[in-house]
C-alpha positions as CSV (number, residue, x, y, z in Angstrom):
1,X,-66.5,52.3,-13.6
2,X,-67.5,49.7,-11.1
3,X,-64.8,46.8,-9.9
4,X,-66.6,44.0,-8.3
5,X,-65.5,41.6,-5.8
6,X,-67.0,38.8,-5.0
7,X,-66.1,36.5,-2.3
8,X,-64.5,32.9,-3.8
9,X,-67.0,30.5,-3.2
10,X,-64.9,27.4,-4.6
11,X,-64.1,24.5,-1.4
12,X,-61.2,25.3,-0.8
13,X,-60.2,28.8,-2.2
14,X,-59.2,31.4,-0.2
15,X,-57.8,33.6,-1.4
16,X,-59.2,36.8,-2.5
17,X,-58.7,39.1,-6.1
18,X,-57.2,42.3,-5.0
19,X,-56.0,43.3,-1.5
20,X,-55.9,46.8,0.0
21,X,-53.3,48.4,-2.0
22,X,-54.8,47.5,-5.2
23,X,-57.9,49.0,-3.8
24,X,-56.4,51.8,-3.7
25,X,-54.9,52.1,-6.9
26,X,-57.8,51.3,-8.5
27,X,-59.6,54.3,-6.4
28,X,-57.2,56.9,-7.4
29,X,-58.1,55.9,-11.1
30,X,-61.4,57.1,-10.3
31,X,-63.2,53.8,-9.8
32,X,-65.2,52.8,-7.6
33,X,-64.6,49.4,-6.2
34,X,-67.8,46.9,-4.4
35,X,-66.7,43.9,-2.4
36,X,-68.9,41.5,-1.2
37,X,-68.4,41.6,2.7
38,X,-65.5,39.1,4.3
39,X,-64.2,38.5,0.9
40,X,-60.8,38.9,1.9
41,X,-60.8,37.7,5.4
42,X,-59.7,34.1,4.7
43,X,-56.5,35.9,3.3
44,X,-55.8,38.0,6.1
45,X,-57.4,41.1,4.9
46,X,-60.3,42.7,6.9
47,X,-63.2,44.6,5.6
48,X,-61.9,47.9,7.6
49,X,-58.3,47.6,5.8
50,X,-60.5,48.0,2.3
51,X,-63.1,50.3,3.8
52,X,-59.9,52.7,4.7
53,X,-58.5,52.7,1.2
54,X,-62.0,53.3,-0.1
55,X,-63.8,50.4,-0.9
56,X,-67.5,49.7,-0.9
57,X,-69.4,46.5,0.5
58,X,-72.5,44.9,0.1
59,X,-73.8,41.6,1.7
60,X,-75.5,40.6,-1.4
61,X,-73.5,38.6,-3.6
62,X,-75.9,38.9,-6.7
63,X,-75.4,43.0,-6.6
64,X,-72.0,42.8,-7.3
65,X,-72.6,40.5,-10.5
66,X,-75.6,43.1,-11.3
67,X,-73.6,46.5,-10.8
68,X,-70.2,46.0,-11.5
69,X,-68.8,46.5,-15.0
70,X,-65.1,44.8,-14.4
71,X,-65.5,41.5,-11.9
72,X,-62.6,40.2,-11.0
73,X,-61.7,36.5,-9.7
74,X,-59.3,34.2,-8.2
75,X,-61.6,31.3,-9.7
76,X,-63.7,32.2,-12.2
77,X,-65.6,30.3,-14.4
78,X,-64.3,27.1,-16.5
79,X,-61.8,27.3,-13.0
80,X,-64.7,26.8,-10.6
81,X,-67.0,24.2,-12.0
82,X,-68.1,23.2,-8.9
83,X,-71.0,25.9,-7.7
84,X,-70.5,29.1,-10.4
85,X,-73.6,28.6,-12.6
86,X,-75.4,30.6,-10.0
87,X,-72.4,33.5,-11.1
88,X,-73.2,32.6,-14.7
89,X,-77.0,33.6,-14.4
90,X,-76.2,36.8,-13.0
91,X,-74.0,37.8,-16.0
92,X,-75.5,40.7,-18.5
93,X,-73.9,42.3,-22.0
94,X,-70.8,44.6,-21.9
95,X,-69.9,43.3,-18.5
96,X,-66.2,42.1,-18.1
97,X,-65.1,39.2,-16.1
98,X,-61.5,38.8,-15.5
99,X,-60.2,35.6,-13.7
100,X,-58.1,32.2,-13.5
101,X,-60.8,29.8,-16.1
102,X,-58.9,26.9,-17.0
103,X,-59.9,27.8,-20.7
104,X,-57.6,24.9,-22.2
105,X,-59.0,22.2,-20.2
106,X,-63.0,23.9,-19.4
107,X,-63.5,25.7,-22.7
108,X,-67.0,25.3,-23.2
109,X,-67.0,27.8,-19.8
110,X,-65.6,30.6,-22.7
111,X,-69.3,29.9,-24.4
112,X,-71.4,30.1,-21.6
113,X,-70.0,33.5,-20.6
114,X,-70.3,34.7,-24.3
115,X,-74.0,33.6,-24.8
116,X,-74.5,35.8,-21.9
117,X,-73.3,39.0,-23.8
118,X,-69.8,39.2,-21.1
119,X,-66.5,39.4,-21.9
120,X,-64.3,37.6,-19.9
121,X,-60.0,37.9,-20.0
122,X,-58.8,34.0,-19.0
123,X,-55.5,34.8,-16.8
124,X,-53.7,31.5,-17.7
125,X,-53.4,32.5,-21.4
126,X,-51.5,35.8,-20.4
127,X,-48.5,35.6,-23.0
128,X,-45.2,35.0,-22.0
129,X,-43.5,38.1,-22.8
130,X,-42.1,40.6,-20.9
131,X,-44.3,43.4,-21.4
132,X,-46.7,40.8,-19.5
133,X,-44.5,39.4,-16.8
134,X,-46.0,41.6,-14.3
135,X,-49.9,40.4,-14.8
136,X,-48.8,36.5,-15.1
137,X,-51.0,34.8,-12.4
138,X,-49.3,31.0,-13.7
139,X,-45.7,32.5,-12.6
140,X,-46.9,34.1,-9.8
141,X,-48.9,31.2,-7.5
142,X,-45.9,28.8,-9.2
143,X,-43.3,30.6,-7.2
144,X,-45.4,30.4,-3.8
145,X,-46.4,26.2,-5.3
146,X,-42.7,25.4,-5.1
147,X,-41.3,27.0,-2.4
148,X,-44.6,25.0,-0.1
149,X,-44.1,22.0,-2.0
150,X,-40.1,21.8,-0.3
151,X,-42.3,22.6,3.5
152,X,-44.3,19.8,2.6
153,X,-41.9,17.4,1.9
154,X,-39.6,18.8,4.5
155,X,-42.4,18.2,7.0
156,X,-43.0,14.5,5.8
157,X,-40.0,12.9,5.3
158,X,-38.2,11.0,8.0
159,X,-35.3,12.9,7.5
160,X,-33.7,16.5,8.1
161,X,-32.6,18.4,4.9
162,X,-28.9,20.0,6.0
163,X,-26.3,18.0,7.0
164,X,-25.3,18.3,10.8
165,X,-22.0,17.9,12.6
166,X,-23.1,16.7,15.9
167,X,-21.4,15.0,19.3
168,X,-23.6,12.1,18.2
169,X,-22.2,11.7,15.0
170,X,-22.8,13.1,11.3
171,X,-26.1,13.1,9.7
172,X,-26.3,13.1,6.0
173,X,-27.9,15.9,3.7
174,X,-31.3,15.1,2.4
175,X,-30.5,14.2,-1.5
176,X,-33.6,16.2,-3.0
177,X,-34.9,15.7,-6.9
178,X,-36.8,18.1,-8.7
179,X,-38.8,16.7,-11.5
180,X,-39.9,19.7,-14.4
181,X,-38.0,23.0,-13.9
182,X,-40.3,25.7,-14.5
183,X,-41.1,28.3,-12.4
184,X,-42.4,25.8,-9.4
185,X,-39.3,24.1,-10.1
186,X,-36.9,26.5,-9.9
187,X,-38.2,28.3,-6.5
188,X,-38.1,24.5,-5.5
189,X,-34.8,23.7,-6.1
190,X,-33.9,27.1,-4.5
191,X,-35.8,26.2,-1.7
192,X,-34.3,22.7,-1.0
193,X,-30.9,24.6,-1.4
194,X,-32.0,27.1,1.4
195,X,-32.6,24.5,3.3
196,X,-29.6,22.4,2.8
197,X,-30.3,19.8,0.7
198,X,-28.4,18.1,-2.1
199,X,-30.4,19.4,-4.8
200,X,-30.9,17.7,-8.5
201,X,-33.1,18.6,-11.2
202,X,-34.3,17.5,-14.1
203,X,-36.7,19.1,-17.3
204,X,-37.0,17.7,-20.8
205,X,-36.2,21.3,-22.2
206,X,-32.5,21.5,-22.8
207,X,-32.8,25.7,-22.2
208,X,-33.5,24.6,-18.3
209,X,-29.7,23.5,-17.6
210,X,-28.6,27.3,-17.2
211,X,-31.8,27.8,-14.9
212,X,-31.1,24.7,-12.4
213,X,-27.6,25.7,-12.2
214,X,-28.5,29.4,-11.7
215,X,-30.8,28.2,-8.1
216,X,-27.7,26.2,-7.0
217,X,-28.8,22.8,-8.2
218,X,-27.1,20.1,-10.4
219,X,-28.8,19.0,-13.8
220,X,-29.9,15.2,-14.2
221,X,-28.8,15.1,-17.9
222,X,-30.4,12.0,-19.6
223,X,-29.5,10.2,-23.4
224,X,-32.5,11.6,-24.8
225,X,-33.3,13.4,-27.8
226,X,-34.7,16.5,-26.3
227,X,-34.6,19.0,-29.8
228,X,-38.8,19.0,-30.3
229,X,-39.0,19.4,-25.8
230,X,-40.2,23.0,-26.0
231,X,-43.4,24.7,-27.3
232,X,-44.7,28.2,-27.8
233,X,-44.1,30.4,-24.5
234,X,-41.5,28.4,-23.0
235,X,-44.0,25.8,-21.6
236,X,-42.9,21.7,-22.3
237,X,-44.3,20.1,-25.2
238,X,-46.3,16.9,-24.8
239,X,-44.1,13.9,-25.7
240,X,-44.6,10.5,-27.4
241,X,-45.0,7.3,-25.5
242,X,-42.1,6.1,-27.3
243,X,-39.8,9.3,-25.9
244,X,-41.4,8.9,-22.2
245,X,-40.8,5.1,-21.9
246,X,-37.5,5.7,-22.8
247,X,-37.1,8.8,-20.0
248,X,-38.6,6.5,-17.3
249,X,-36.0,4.0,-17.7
250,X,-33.2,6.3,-17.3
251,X,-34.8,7.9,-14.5
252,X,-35.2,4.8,-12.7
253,X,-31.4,5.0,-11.6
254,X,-31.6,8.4,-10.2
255,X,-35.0,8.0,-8.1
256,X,-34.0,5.5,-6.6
257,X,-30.9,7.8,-4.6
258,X,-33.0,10.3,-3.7
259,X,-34.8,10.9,-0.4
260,X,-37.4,13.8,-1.7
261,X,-38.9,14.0,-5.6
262,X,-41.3,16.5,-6.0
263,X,-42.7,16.7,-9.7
264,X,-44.1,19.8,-11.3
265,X,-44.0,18.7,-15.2
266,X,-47.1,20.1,-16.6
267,X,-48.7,20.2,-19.9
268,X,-51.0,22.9,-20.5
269,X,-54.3,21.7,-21.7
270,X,-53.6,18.1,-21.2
271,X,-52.8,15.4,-19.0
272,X,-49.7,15.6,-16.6
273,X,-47.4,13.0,-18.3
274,X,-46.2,10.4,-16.0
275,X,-42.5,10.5,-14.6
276,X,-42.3,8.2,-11.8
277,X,-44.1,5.1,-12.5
278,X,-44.6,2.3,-9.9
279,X,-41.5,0.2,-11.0
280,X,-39.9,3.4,-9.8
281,X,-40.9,3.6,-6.5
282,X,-40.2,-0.1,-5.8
283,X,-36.4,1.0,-6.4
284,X,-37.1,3.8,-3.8
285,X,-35.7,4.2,-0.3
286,X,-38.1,3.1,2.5
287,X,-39.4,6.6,4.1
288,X,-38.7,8.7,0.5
289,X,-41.5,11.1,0.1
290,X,-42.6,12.5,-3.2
291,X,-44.9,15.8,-3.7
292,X,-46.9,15.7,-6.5
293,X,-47.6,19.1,-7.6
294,X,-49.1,17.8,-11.2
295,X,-51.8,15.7,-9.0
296,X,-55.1,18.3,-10.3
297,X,-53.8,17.2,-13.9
298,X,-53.6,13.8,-13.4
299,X,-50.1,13.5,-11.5
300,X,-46.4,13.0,-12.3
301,X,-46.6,9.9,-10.3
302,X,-48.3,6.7,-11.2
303,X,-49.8,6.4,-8.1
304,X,-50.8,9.8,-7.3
305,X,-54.0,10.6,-5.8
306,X,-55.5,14.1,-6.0
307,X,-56.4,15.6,-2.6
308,X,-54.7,12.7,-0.4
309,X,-51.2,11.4,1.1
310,X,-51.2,7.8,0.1
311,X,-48.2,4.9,1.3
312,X,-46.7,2.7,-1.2
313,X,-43.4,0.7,-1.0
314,X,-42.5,2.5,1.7
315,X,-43.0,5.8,-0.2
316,X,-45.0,8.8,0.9
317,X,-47.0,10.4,-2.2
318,X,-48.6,13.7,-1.5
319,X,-51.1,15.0,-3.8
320,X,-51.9,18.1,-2.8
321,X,-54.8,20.5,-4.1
322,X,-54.3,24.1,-4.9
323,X,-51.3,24.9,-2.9
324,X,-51.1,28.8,-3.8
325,X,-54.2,29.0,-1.4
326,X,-52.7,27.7,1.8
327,X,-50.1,30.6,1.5
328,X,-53.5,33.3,1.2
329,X,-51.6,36.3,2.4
330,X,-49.2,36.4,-0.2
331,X,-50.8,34.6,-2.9
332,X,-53.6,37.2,-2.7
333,X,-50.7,39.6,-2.9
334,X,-49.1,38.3,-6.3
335,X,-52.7,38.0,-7.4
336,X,-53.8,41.3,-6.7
337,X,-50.6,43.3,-8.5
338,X,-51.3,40.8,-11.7
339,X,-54.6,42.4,-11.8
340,X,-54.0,45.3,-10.8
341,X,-51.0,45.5,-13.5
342,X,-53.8,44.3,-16.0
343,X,-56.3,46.8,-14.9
344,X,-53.9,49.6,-16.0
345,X,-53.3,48.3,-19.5
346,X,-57.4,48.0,-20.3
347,X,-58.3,51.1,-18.6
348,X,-57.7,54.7,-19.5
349,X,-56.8,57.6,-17.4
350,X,-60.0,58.4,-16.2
351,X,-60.8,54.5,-15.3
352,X,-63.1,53.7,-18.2
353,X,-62.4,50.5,-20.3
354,X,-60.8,51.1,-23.1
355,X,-59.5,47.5,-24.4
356,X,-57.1,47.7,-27.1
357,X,-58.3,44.2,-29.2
358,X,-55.1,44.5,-31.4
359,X,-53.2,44.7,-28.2
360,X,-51.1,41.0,-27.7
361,X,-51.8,41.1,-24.0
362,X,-55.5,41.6,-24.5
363,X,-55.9,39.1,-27.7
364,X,-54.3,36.3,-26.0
365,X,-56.0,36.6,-23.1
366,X,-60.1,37.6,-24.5
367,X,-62.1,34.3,-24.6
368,X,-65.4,35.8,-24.7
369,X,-66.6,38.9,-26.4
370,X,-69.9,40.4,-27.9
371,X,-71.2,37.3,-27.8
372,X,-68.7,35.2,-29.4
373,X,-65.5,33.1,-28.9
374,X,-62.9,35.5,-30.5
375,X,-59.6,33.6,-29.3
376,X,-58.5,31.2,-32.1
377,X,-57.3,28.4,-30.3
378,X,-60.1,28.5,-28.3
379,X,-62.0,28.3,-31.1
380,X,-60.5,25.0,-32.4
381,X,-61.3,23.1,-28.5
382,X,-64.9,24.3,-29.0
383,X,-64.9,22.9,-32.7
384,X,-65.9,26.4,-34.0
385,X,-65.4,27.9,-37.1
386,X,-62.5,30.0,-37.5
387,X,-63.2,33.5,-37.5
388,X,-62.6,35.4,-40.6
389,X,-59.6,38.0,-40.8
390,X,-60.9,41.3,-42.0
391,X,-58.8,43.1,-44.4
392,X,-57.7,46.5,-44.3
393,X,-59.4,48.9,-47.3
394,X,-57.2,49.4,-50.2
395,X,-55.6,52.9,-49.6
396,X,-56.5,55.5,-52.5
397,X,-55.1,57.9,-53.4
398,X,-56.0,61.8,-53.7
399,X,-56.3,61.5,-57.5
400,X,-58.5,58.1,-57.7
């Protein structure tokens, strides 16, 4: 069995699939593992740190599409539109690809890797259970998003975060507001705490109160009807206009104390709804700053601009762009251990592939196989037929 690593080519990306230690594991399996050369430099990882657990290296990008059986990714297809059809081309039958794809949002990248013949295992759509906590790359480069996002803000505002007891008087904690309390959220608010902050939080899902007060914060509890807030896996639910109106106008109140928001209310599959609107930021203190960690989906805030650091009303809105990757060292860590983690649950003992497709780990996450879309709610964005459940043979029995 051949693991493939190609260096991320995405602008912007780098950090790099597995690290050393996975190497290693992966070795002592009994497979053998080619990585284009450099591929993990950005990250911190040198060629000689892989060469010494093992690891192979070739110059030639297309050899490791055309050798390996498993590739594996940081941004795969459907997650790197930008330069991967090159990738794509390279792509036989039987051949696994296992990366971050976007499939909810890029599912027609699912197709294109299936008319090739490849399977492919989308990371995003790793269930939430527990048996799969270990290979979920979402949780994973959400922990490192929230605790940067605090730096950020930190770095940006006018103000210090703890409050000081000086010979030239008092200074006031920063009063810090978390917007969506997920996993970004959370390490957020713990964050902020760390660093002396008043901390607030706030998440349409009633379940989050326990969480915010677990990382030291204090719950924003709005008069809203919050009983339909929470969908399958734990993830929000996208809301009416009706219900979101209604949020914004509450919220206005509490922005307008606050000298950091940093939003993280995501929607999987759709547009980031839209938490702080302009009104909003009018009612803001001169020098607030706001992180926008929504901005690739559209941003929390009205004003929001992907990729930049705008000014408005005296507010600072940063929209950054794949924050994970400016902490390479350990995001390439987390990464690597998901995929390492998922590595042992599709290969056997001797380090041949041996996918289990009744396994839930494996059917939630296949979105290309044998030619075909097999993941159902894939299926439905691609405006595909759905796929026909085979039934089990009648059991006989020795007299029939």
């Amino acid at each position: 069995m051949i693991i493939g690593i190609p260096s991320e080519i995405k602008t912007g990306e780098v950090r790099v699939a597995m690290v050393p230690s996975n190497v290693e594991a992966m070795v002592s399996k009994g497979a053998k593992v080619l990585m284009q050369s450099g591929a993990g430099v950005n990250a911190g990882y040198l060629d000689a740190e892989y060469e010494a657990v093992g690891a192979t290296f070739t110059d030639d990008r297309a050899e490791i599409f055309a050798t390996a059986d498993i590739v594996t990714q940081v941004q795969s297809f459907g997650s790197n539109n930008e330069n991967s059809d090159s990738d794509l081309s390279h792509l036989r039958a039987g051949q696994l690809v296992i990366g971050m794809m976007d499939p909810l949002a890029s599912p027609a990248a699912a197709k294109s890797v299936a008319d090739t013949g490849a399977s492919a295992l989308a990371l995003e759509l790793v269930p939430r259970i527990s048996r799969a906590q270990s290979m979920d790359v979402l949780s994973s480069m959400a922990t490192l998003a929230g605790y940067k996002a605090v730096l950020m803000a930190a770095s940006a505002s006018p103000r210090i975060f703890p409050m000081l007891m000086t010979a030239a008087g008092t200074l006031a904690p920063a009063r810090v507001l978390i917007m969506g309390v997920g996993v970004a959220g959370l390490q957020a608010c713990a964050t902020a705490k760390r660093l002396g902050a008043v901390v607030e939080a706030y998440d349409v899902r009633p379940a989050a109160r326990e969480q915010i007060i677990s990382v030291g914060a204090k719950p924003v509890e709005l008069d809203l009807d919050t009983g339909e807030s929470e969908g399958s896996g734990g993830y929000a639910k996208q809301q009416g206009e009706e219900f979101l109106a209604r949020q914004r106008e509450l919220m206005t109140a509490v922005v307008a104390q606050q000298d950091v928001i940093i939003t993280t209310a995501a929607v999987p599959g759709a547009k980031s709804p839209i938490l702080v609107t302009e009104d909003m930021l009018v009612a803001m203190k001169s020098g607030s700053v706001i992180v926008d960690l929504a901005a690739e989906r559209g941003g929390n805030c009205a004003l929001t601009e992907q990729g930049k650091t705008v000014q408005s009303h005296g507010v600072t809105i940063i929209g950054p762009e794949n924050v994970p990757a400016t902490l390479a060292f350990h995001a390439s860590q987390m990464y690597g251990k998901n995929i390492e983690t998922l590595l042992n649950l599709i290969l056997d003992d001797e380090g041949n592939l041996a996918m289990d497709h009744n396994d839930e780990i494996v059917a939630g996450t296949l979105v290309a196989h044998a030619g075909d879309v097999p993941h159902p709610h894939m299926r439905k964005l691609l405006d595909l037929p759905a796929l026909e459940v085979k039934s089990e043979p009648a059991e006989t029995s020795a007299t029939e």
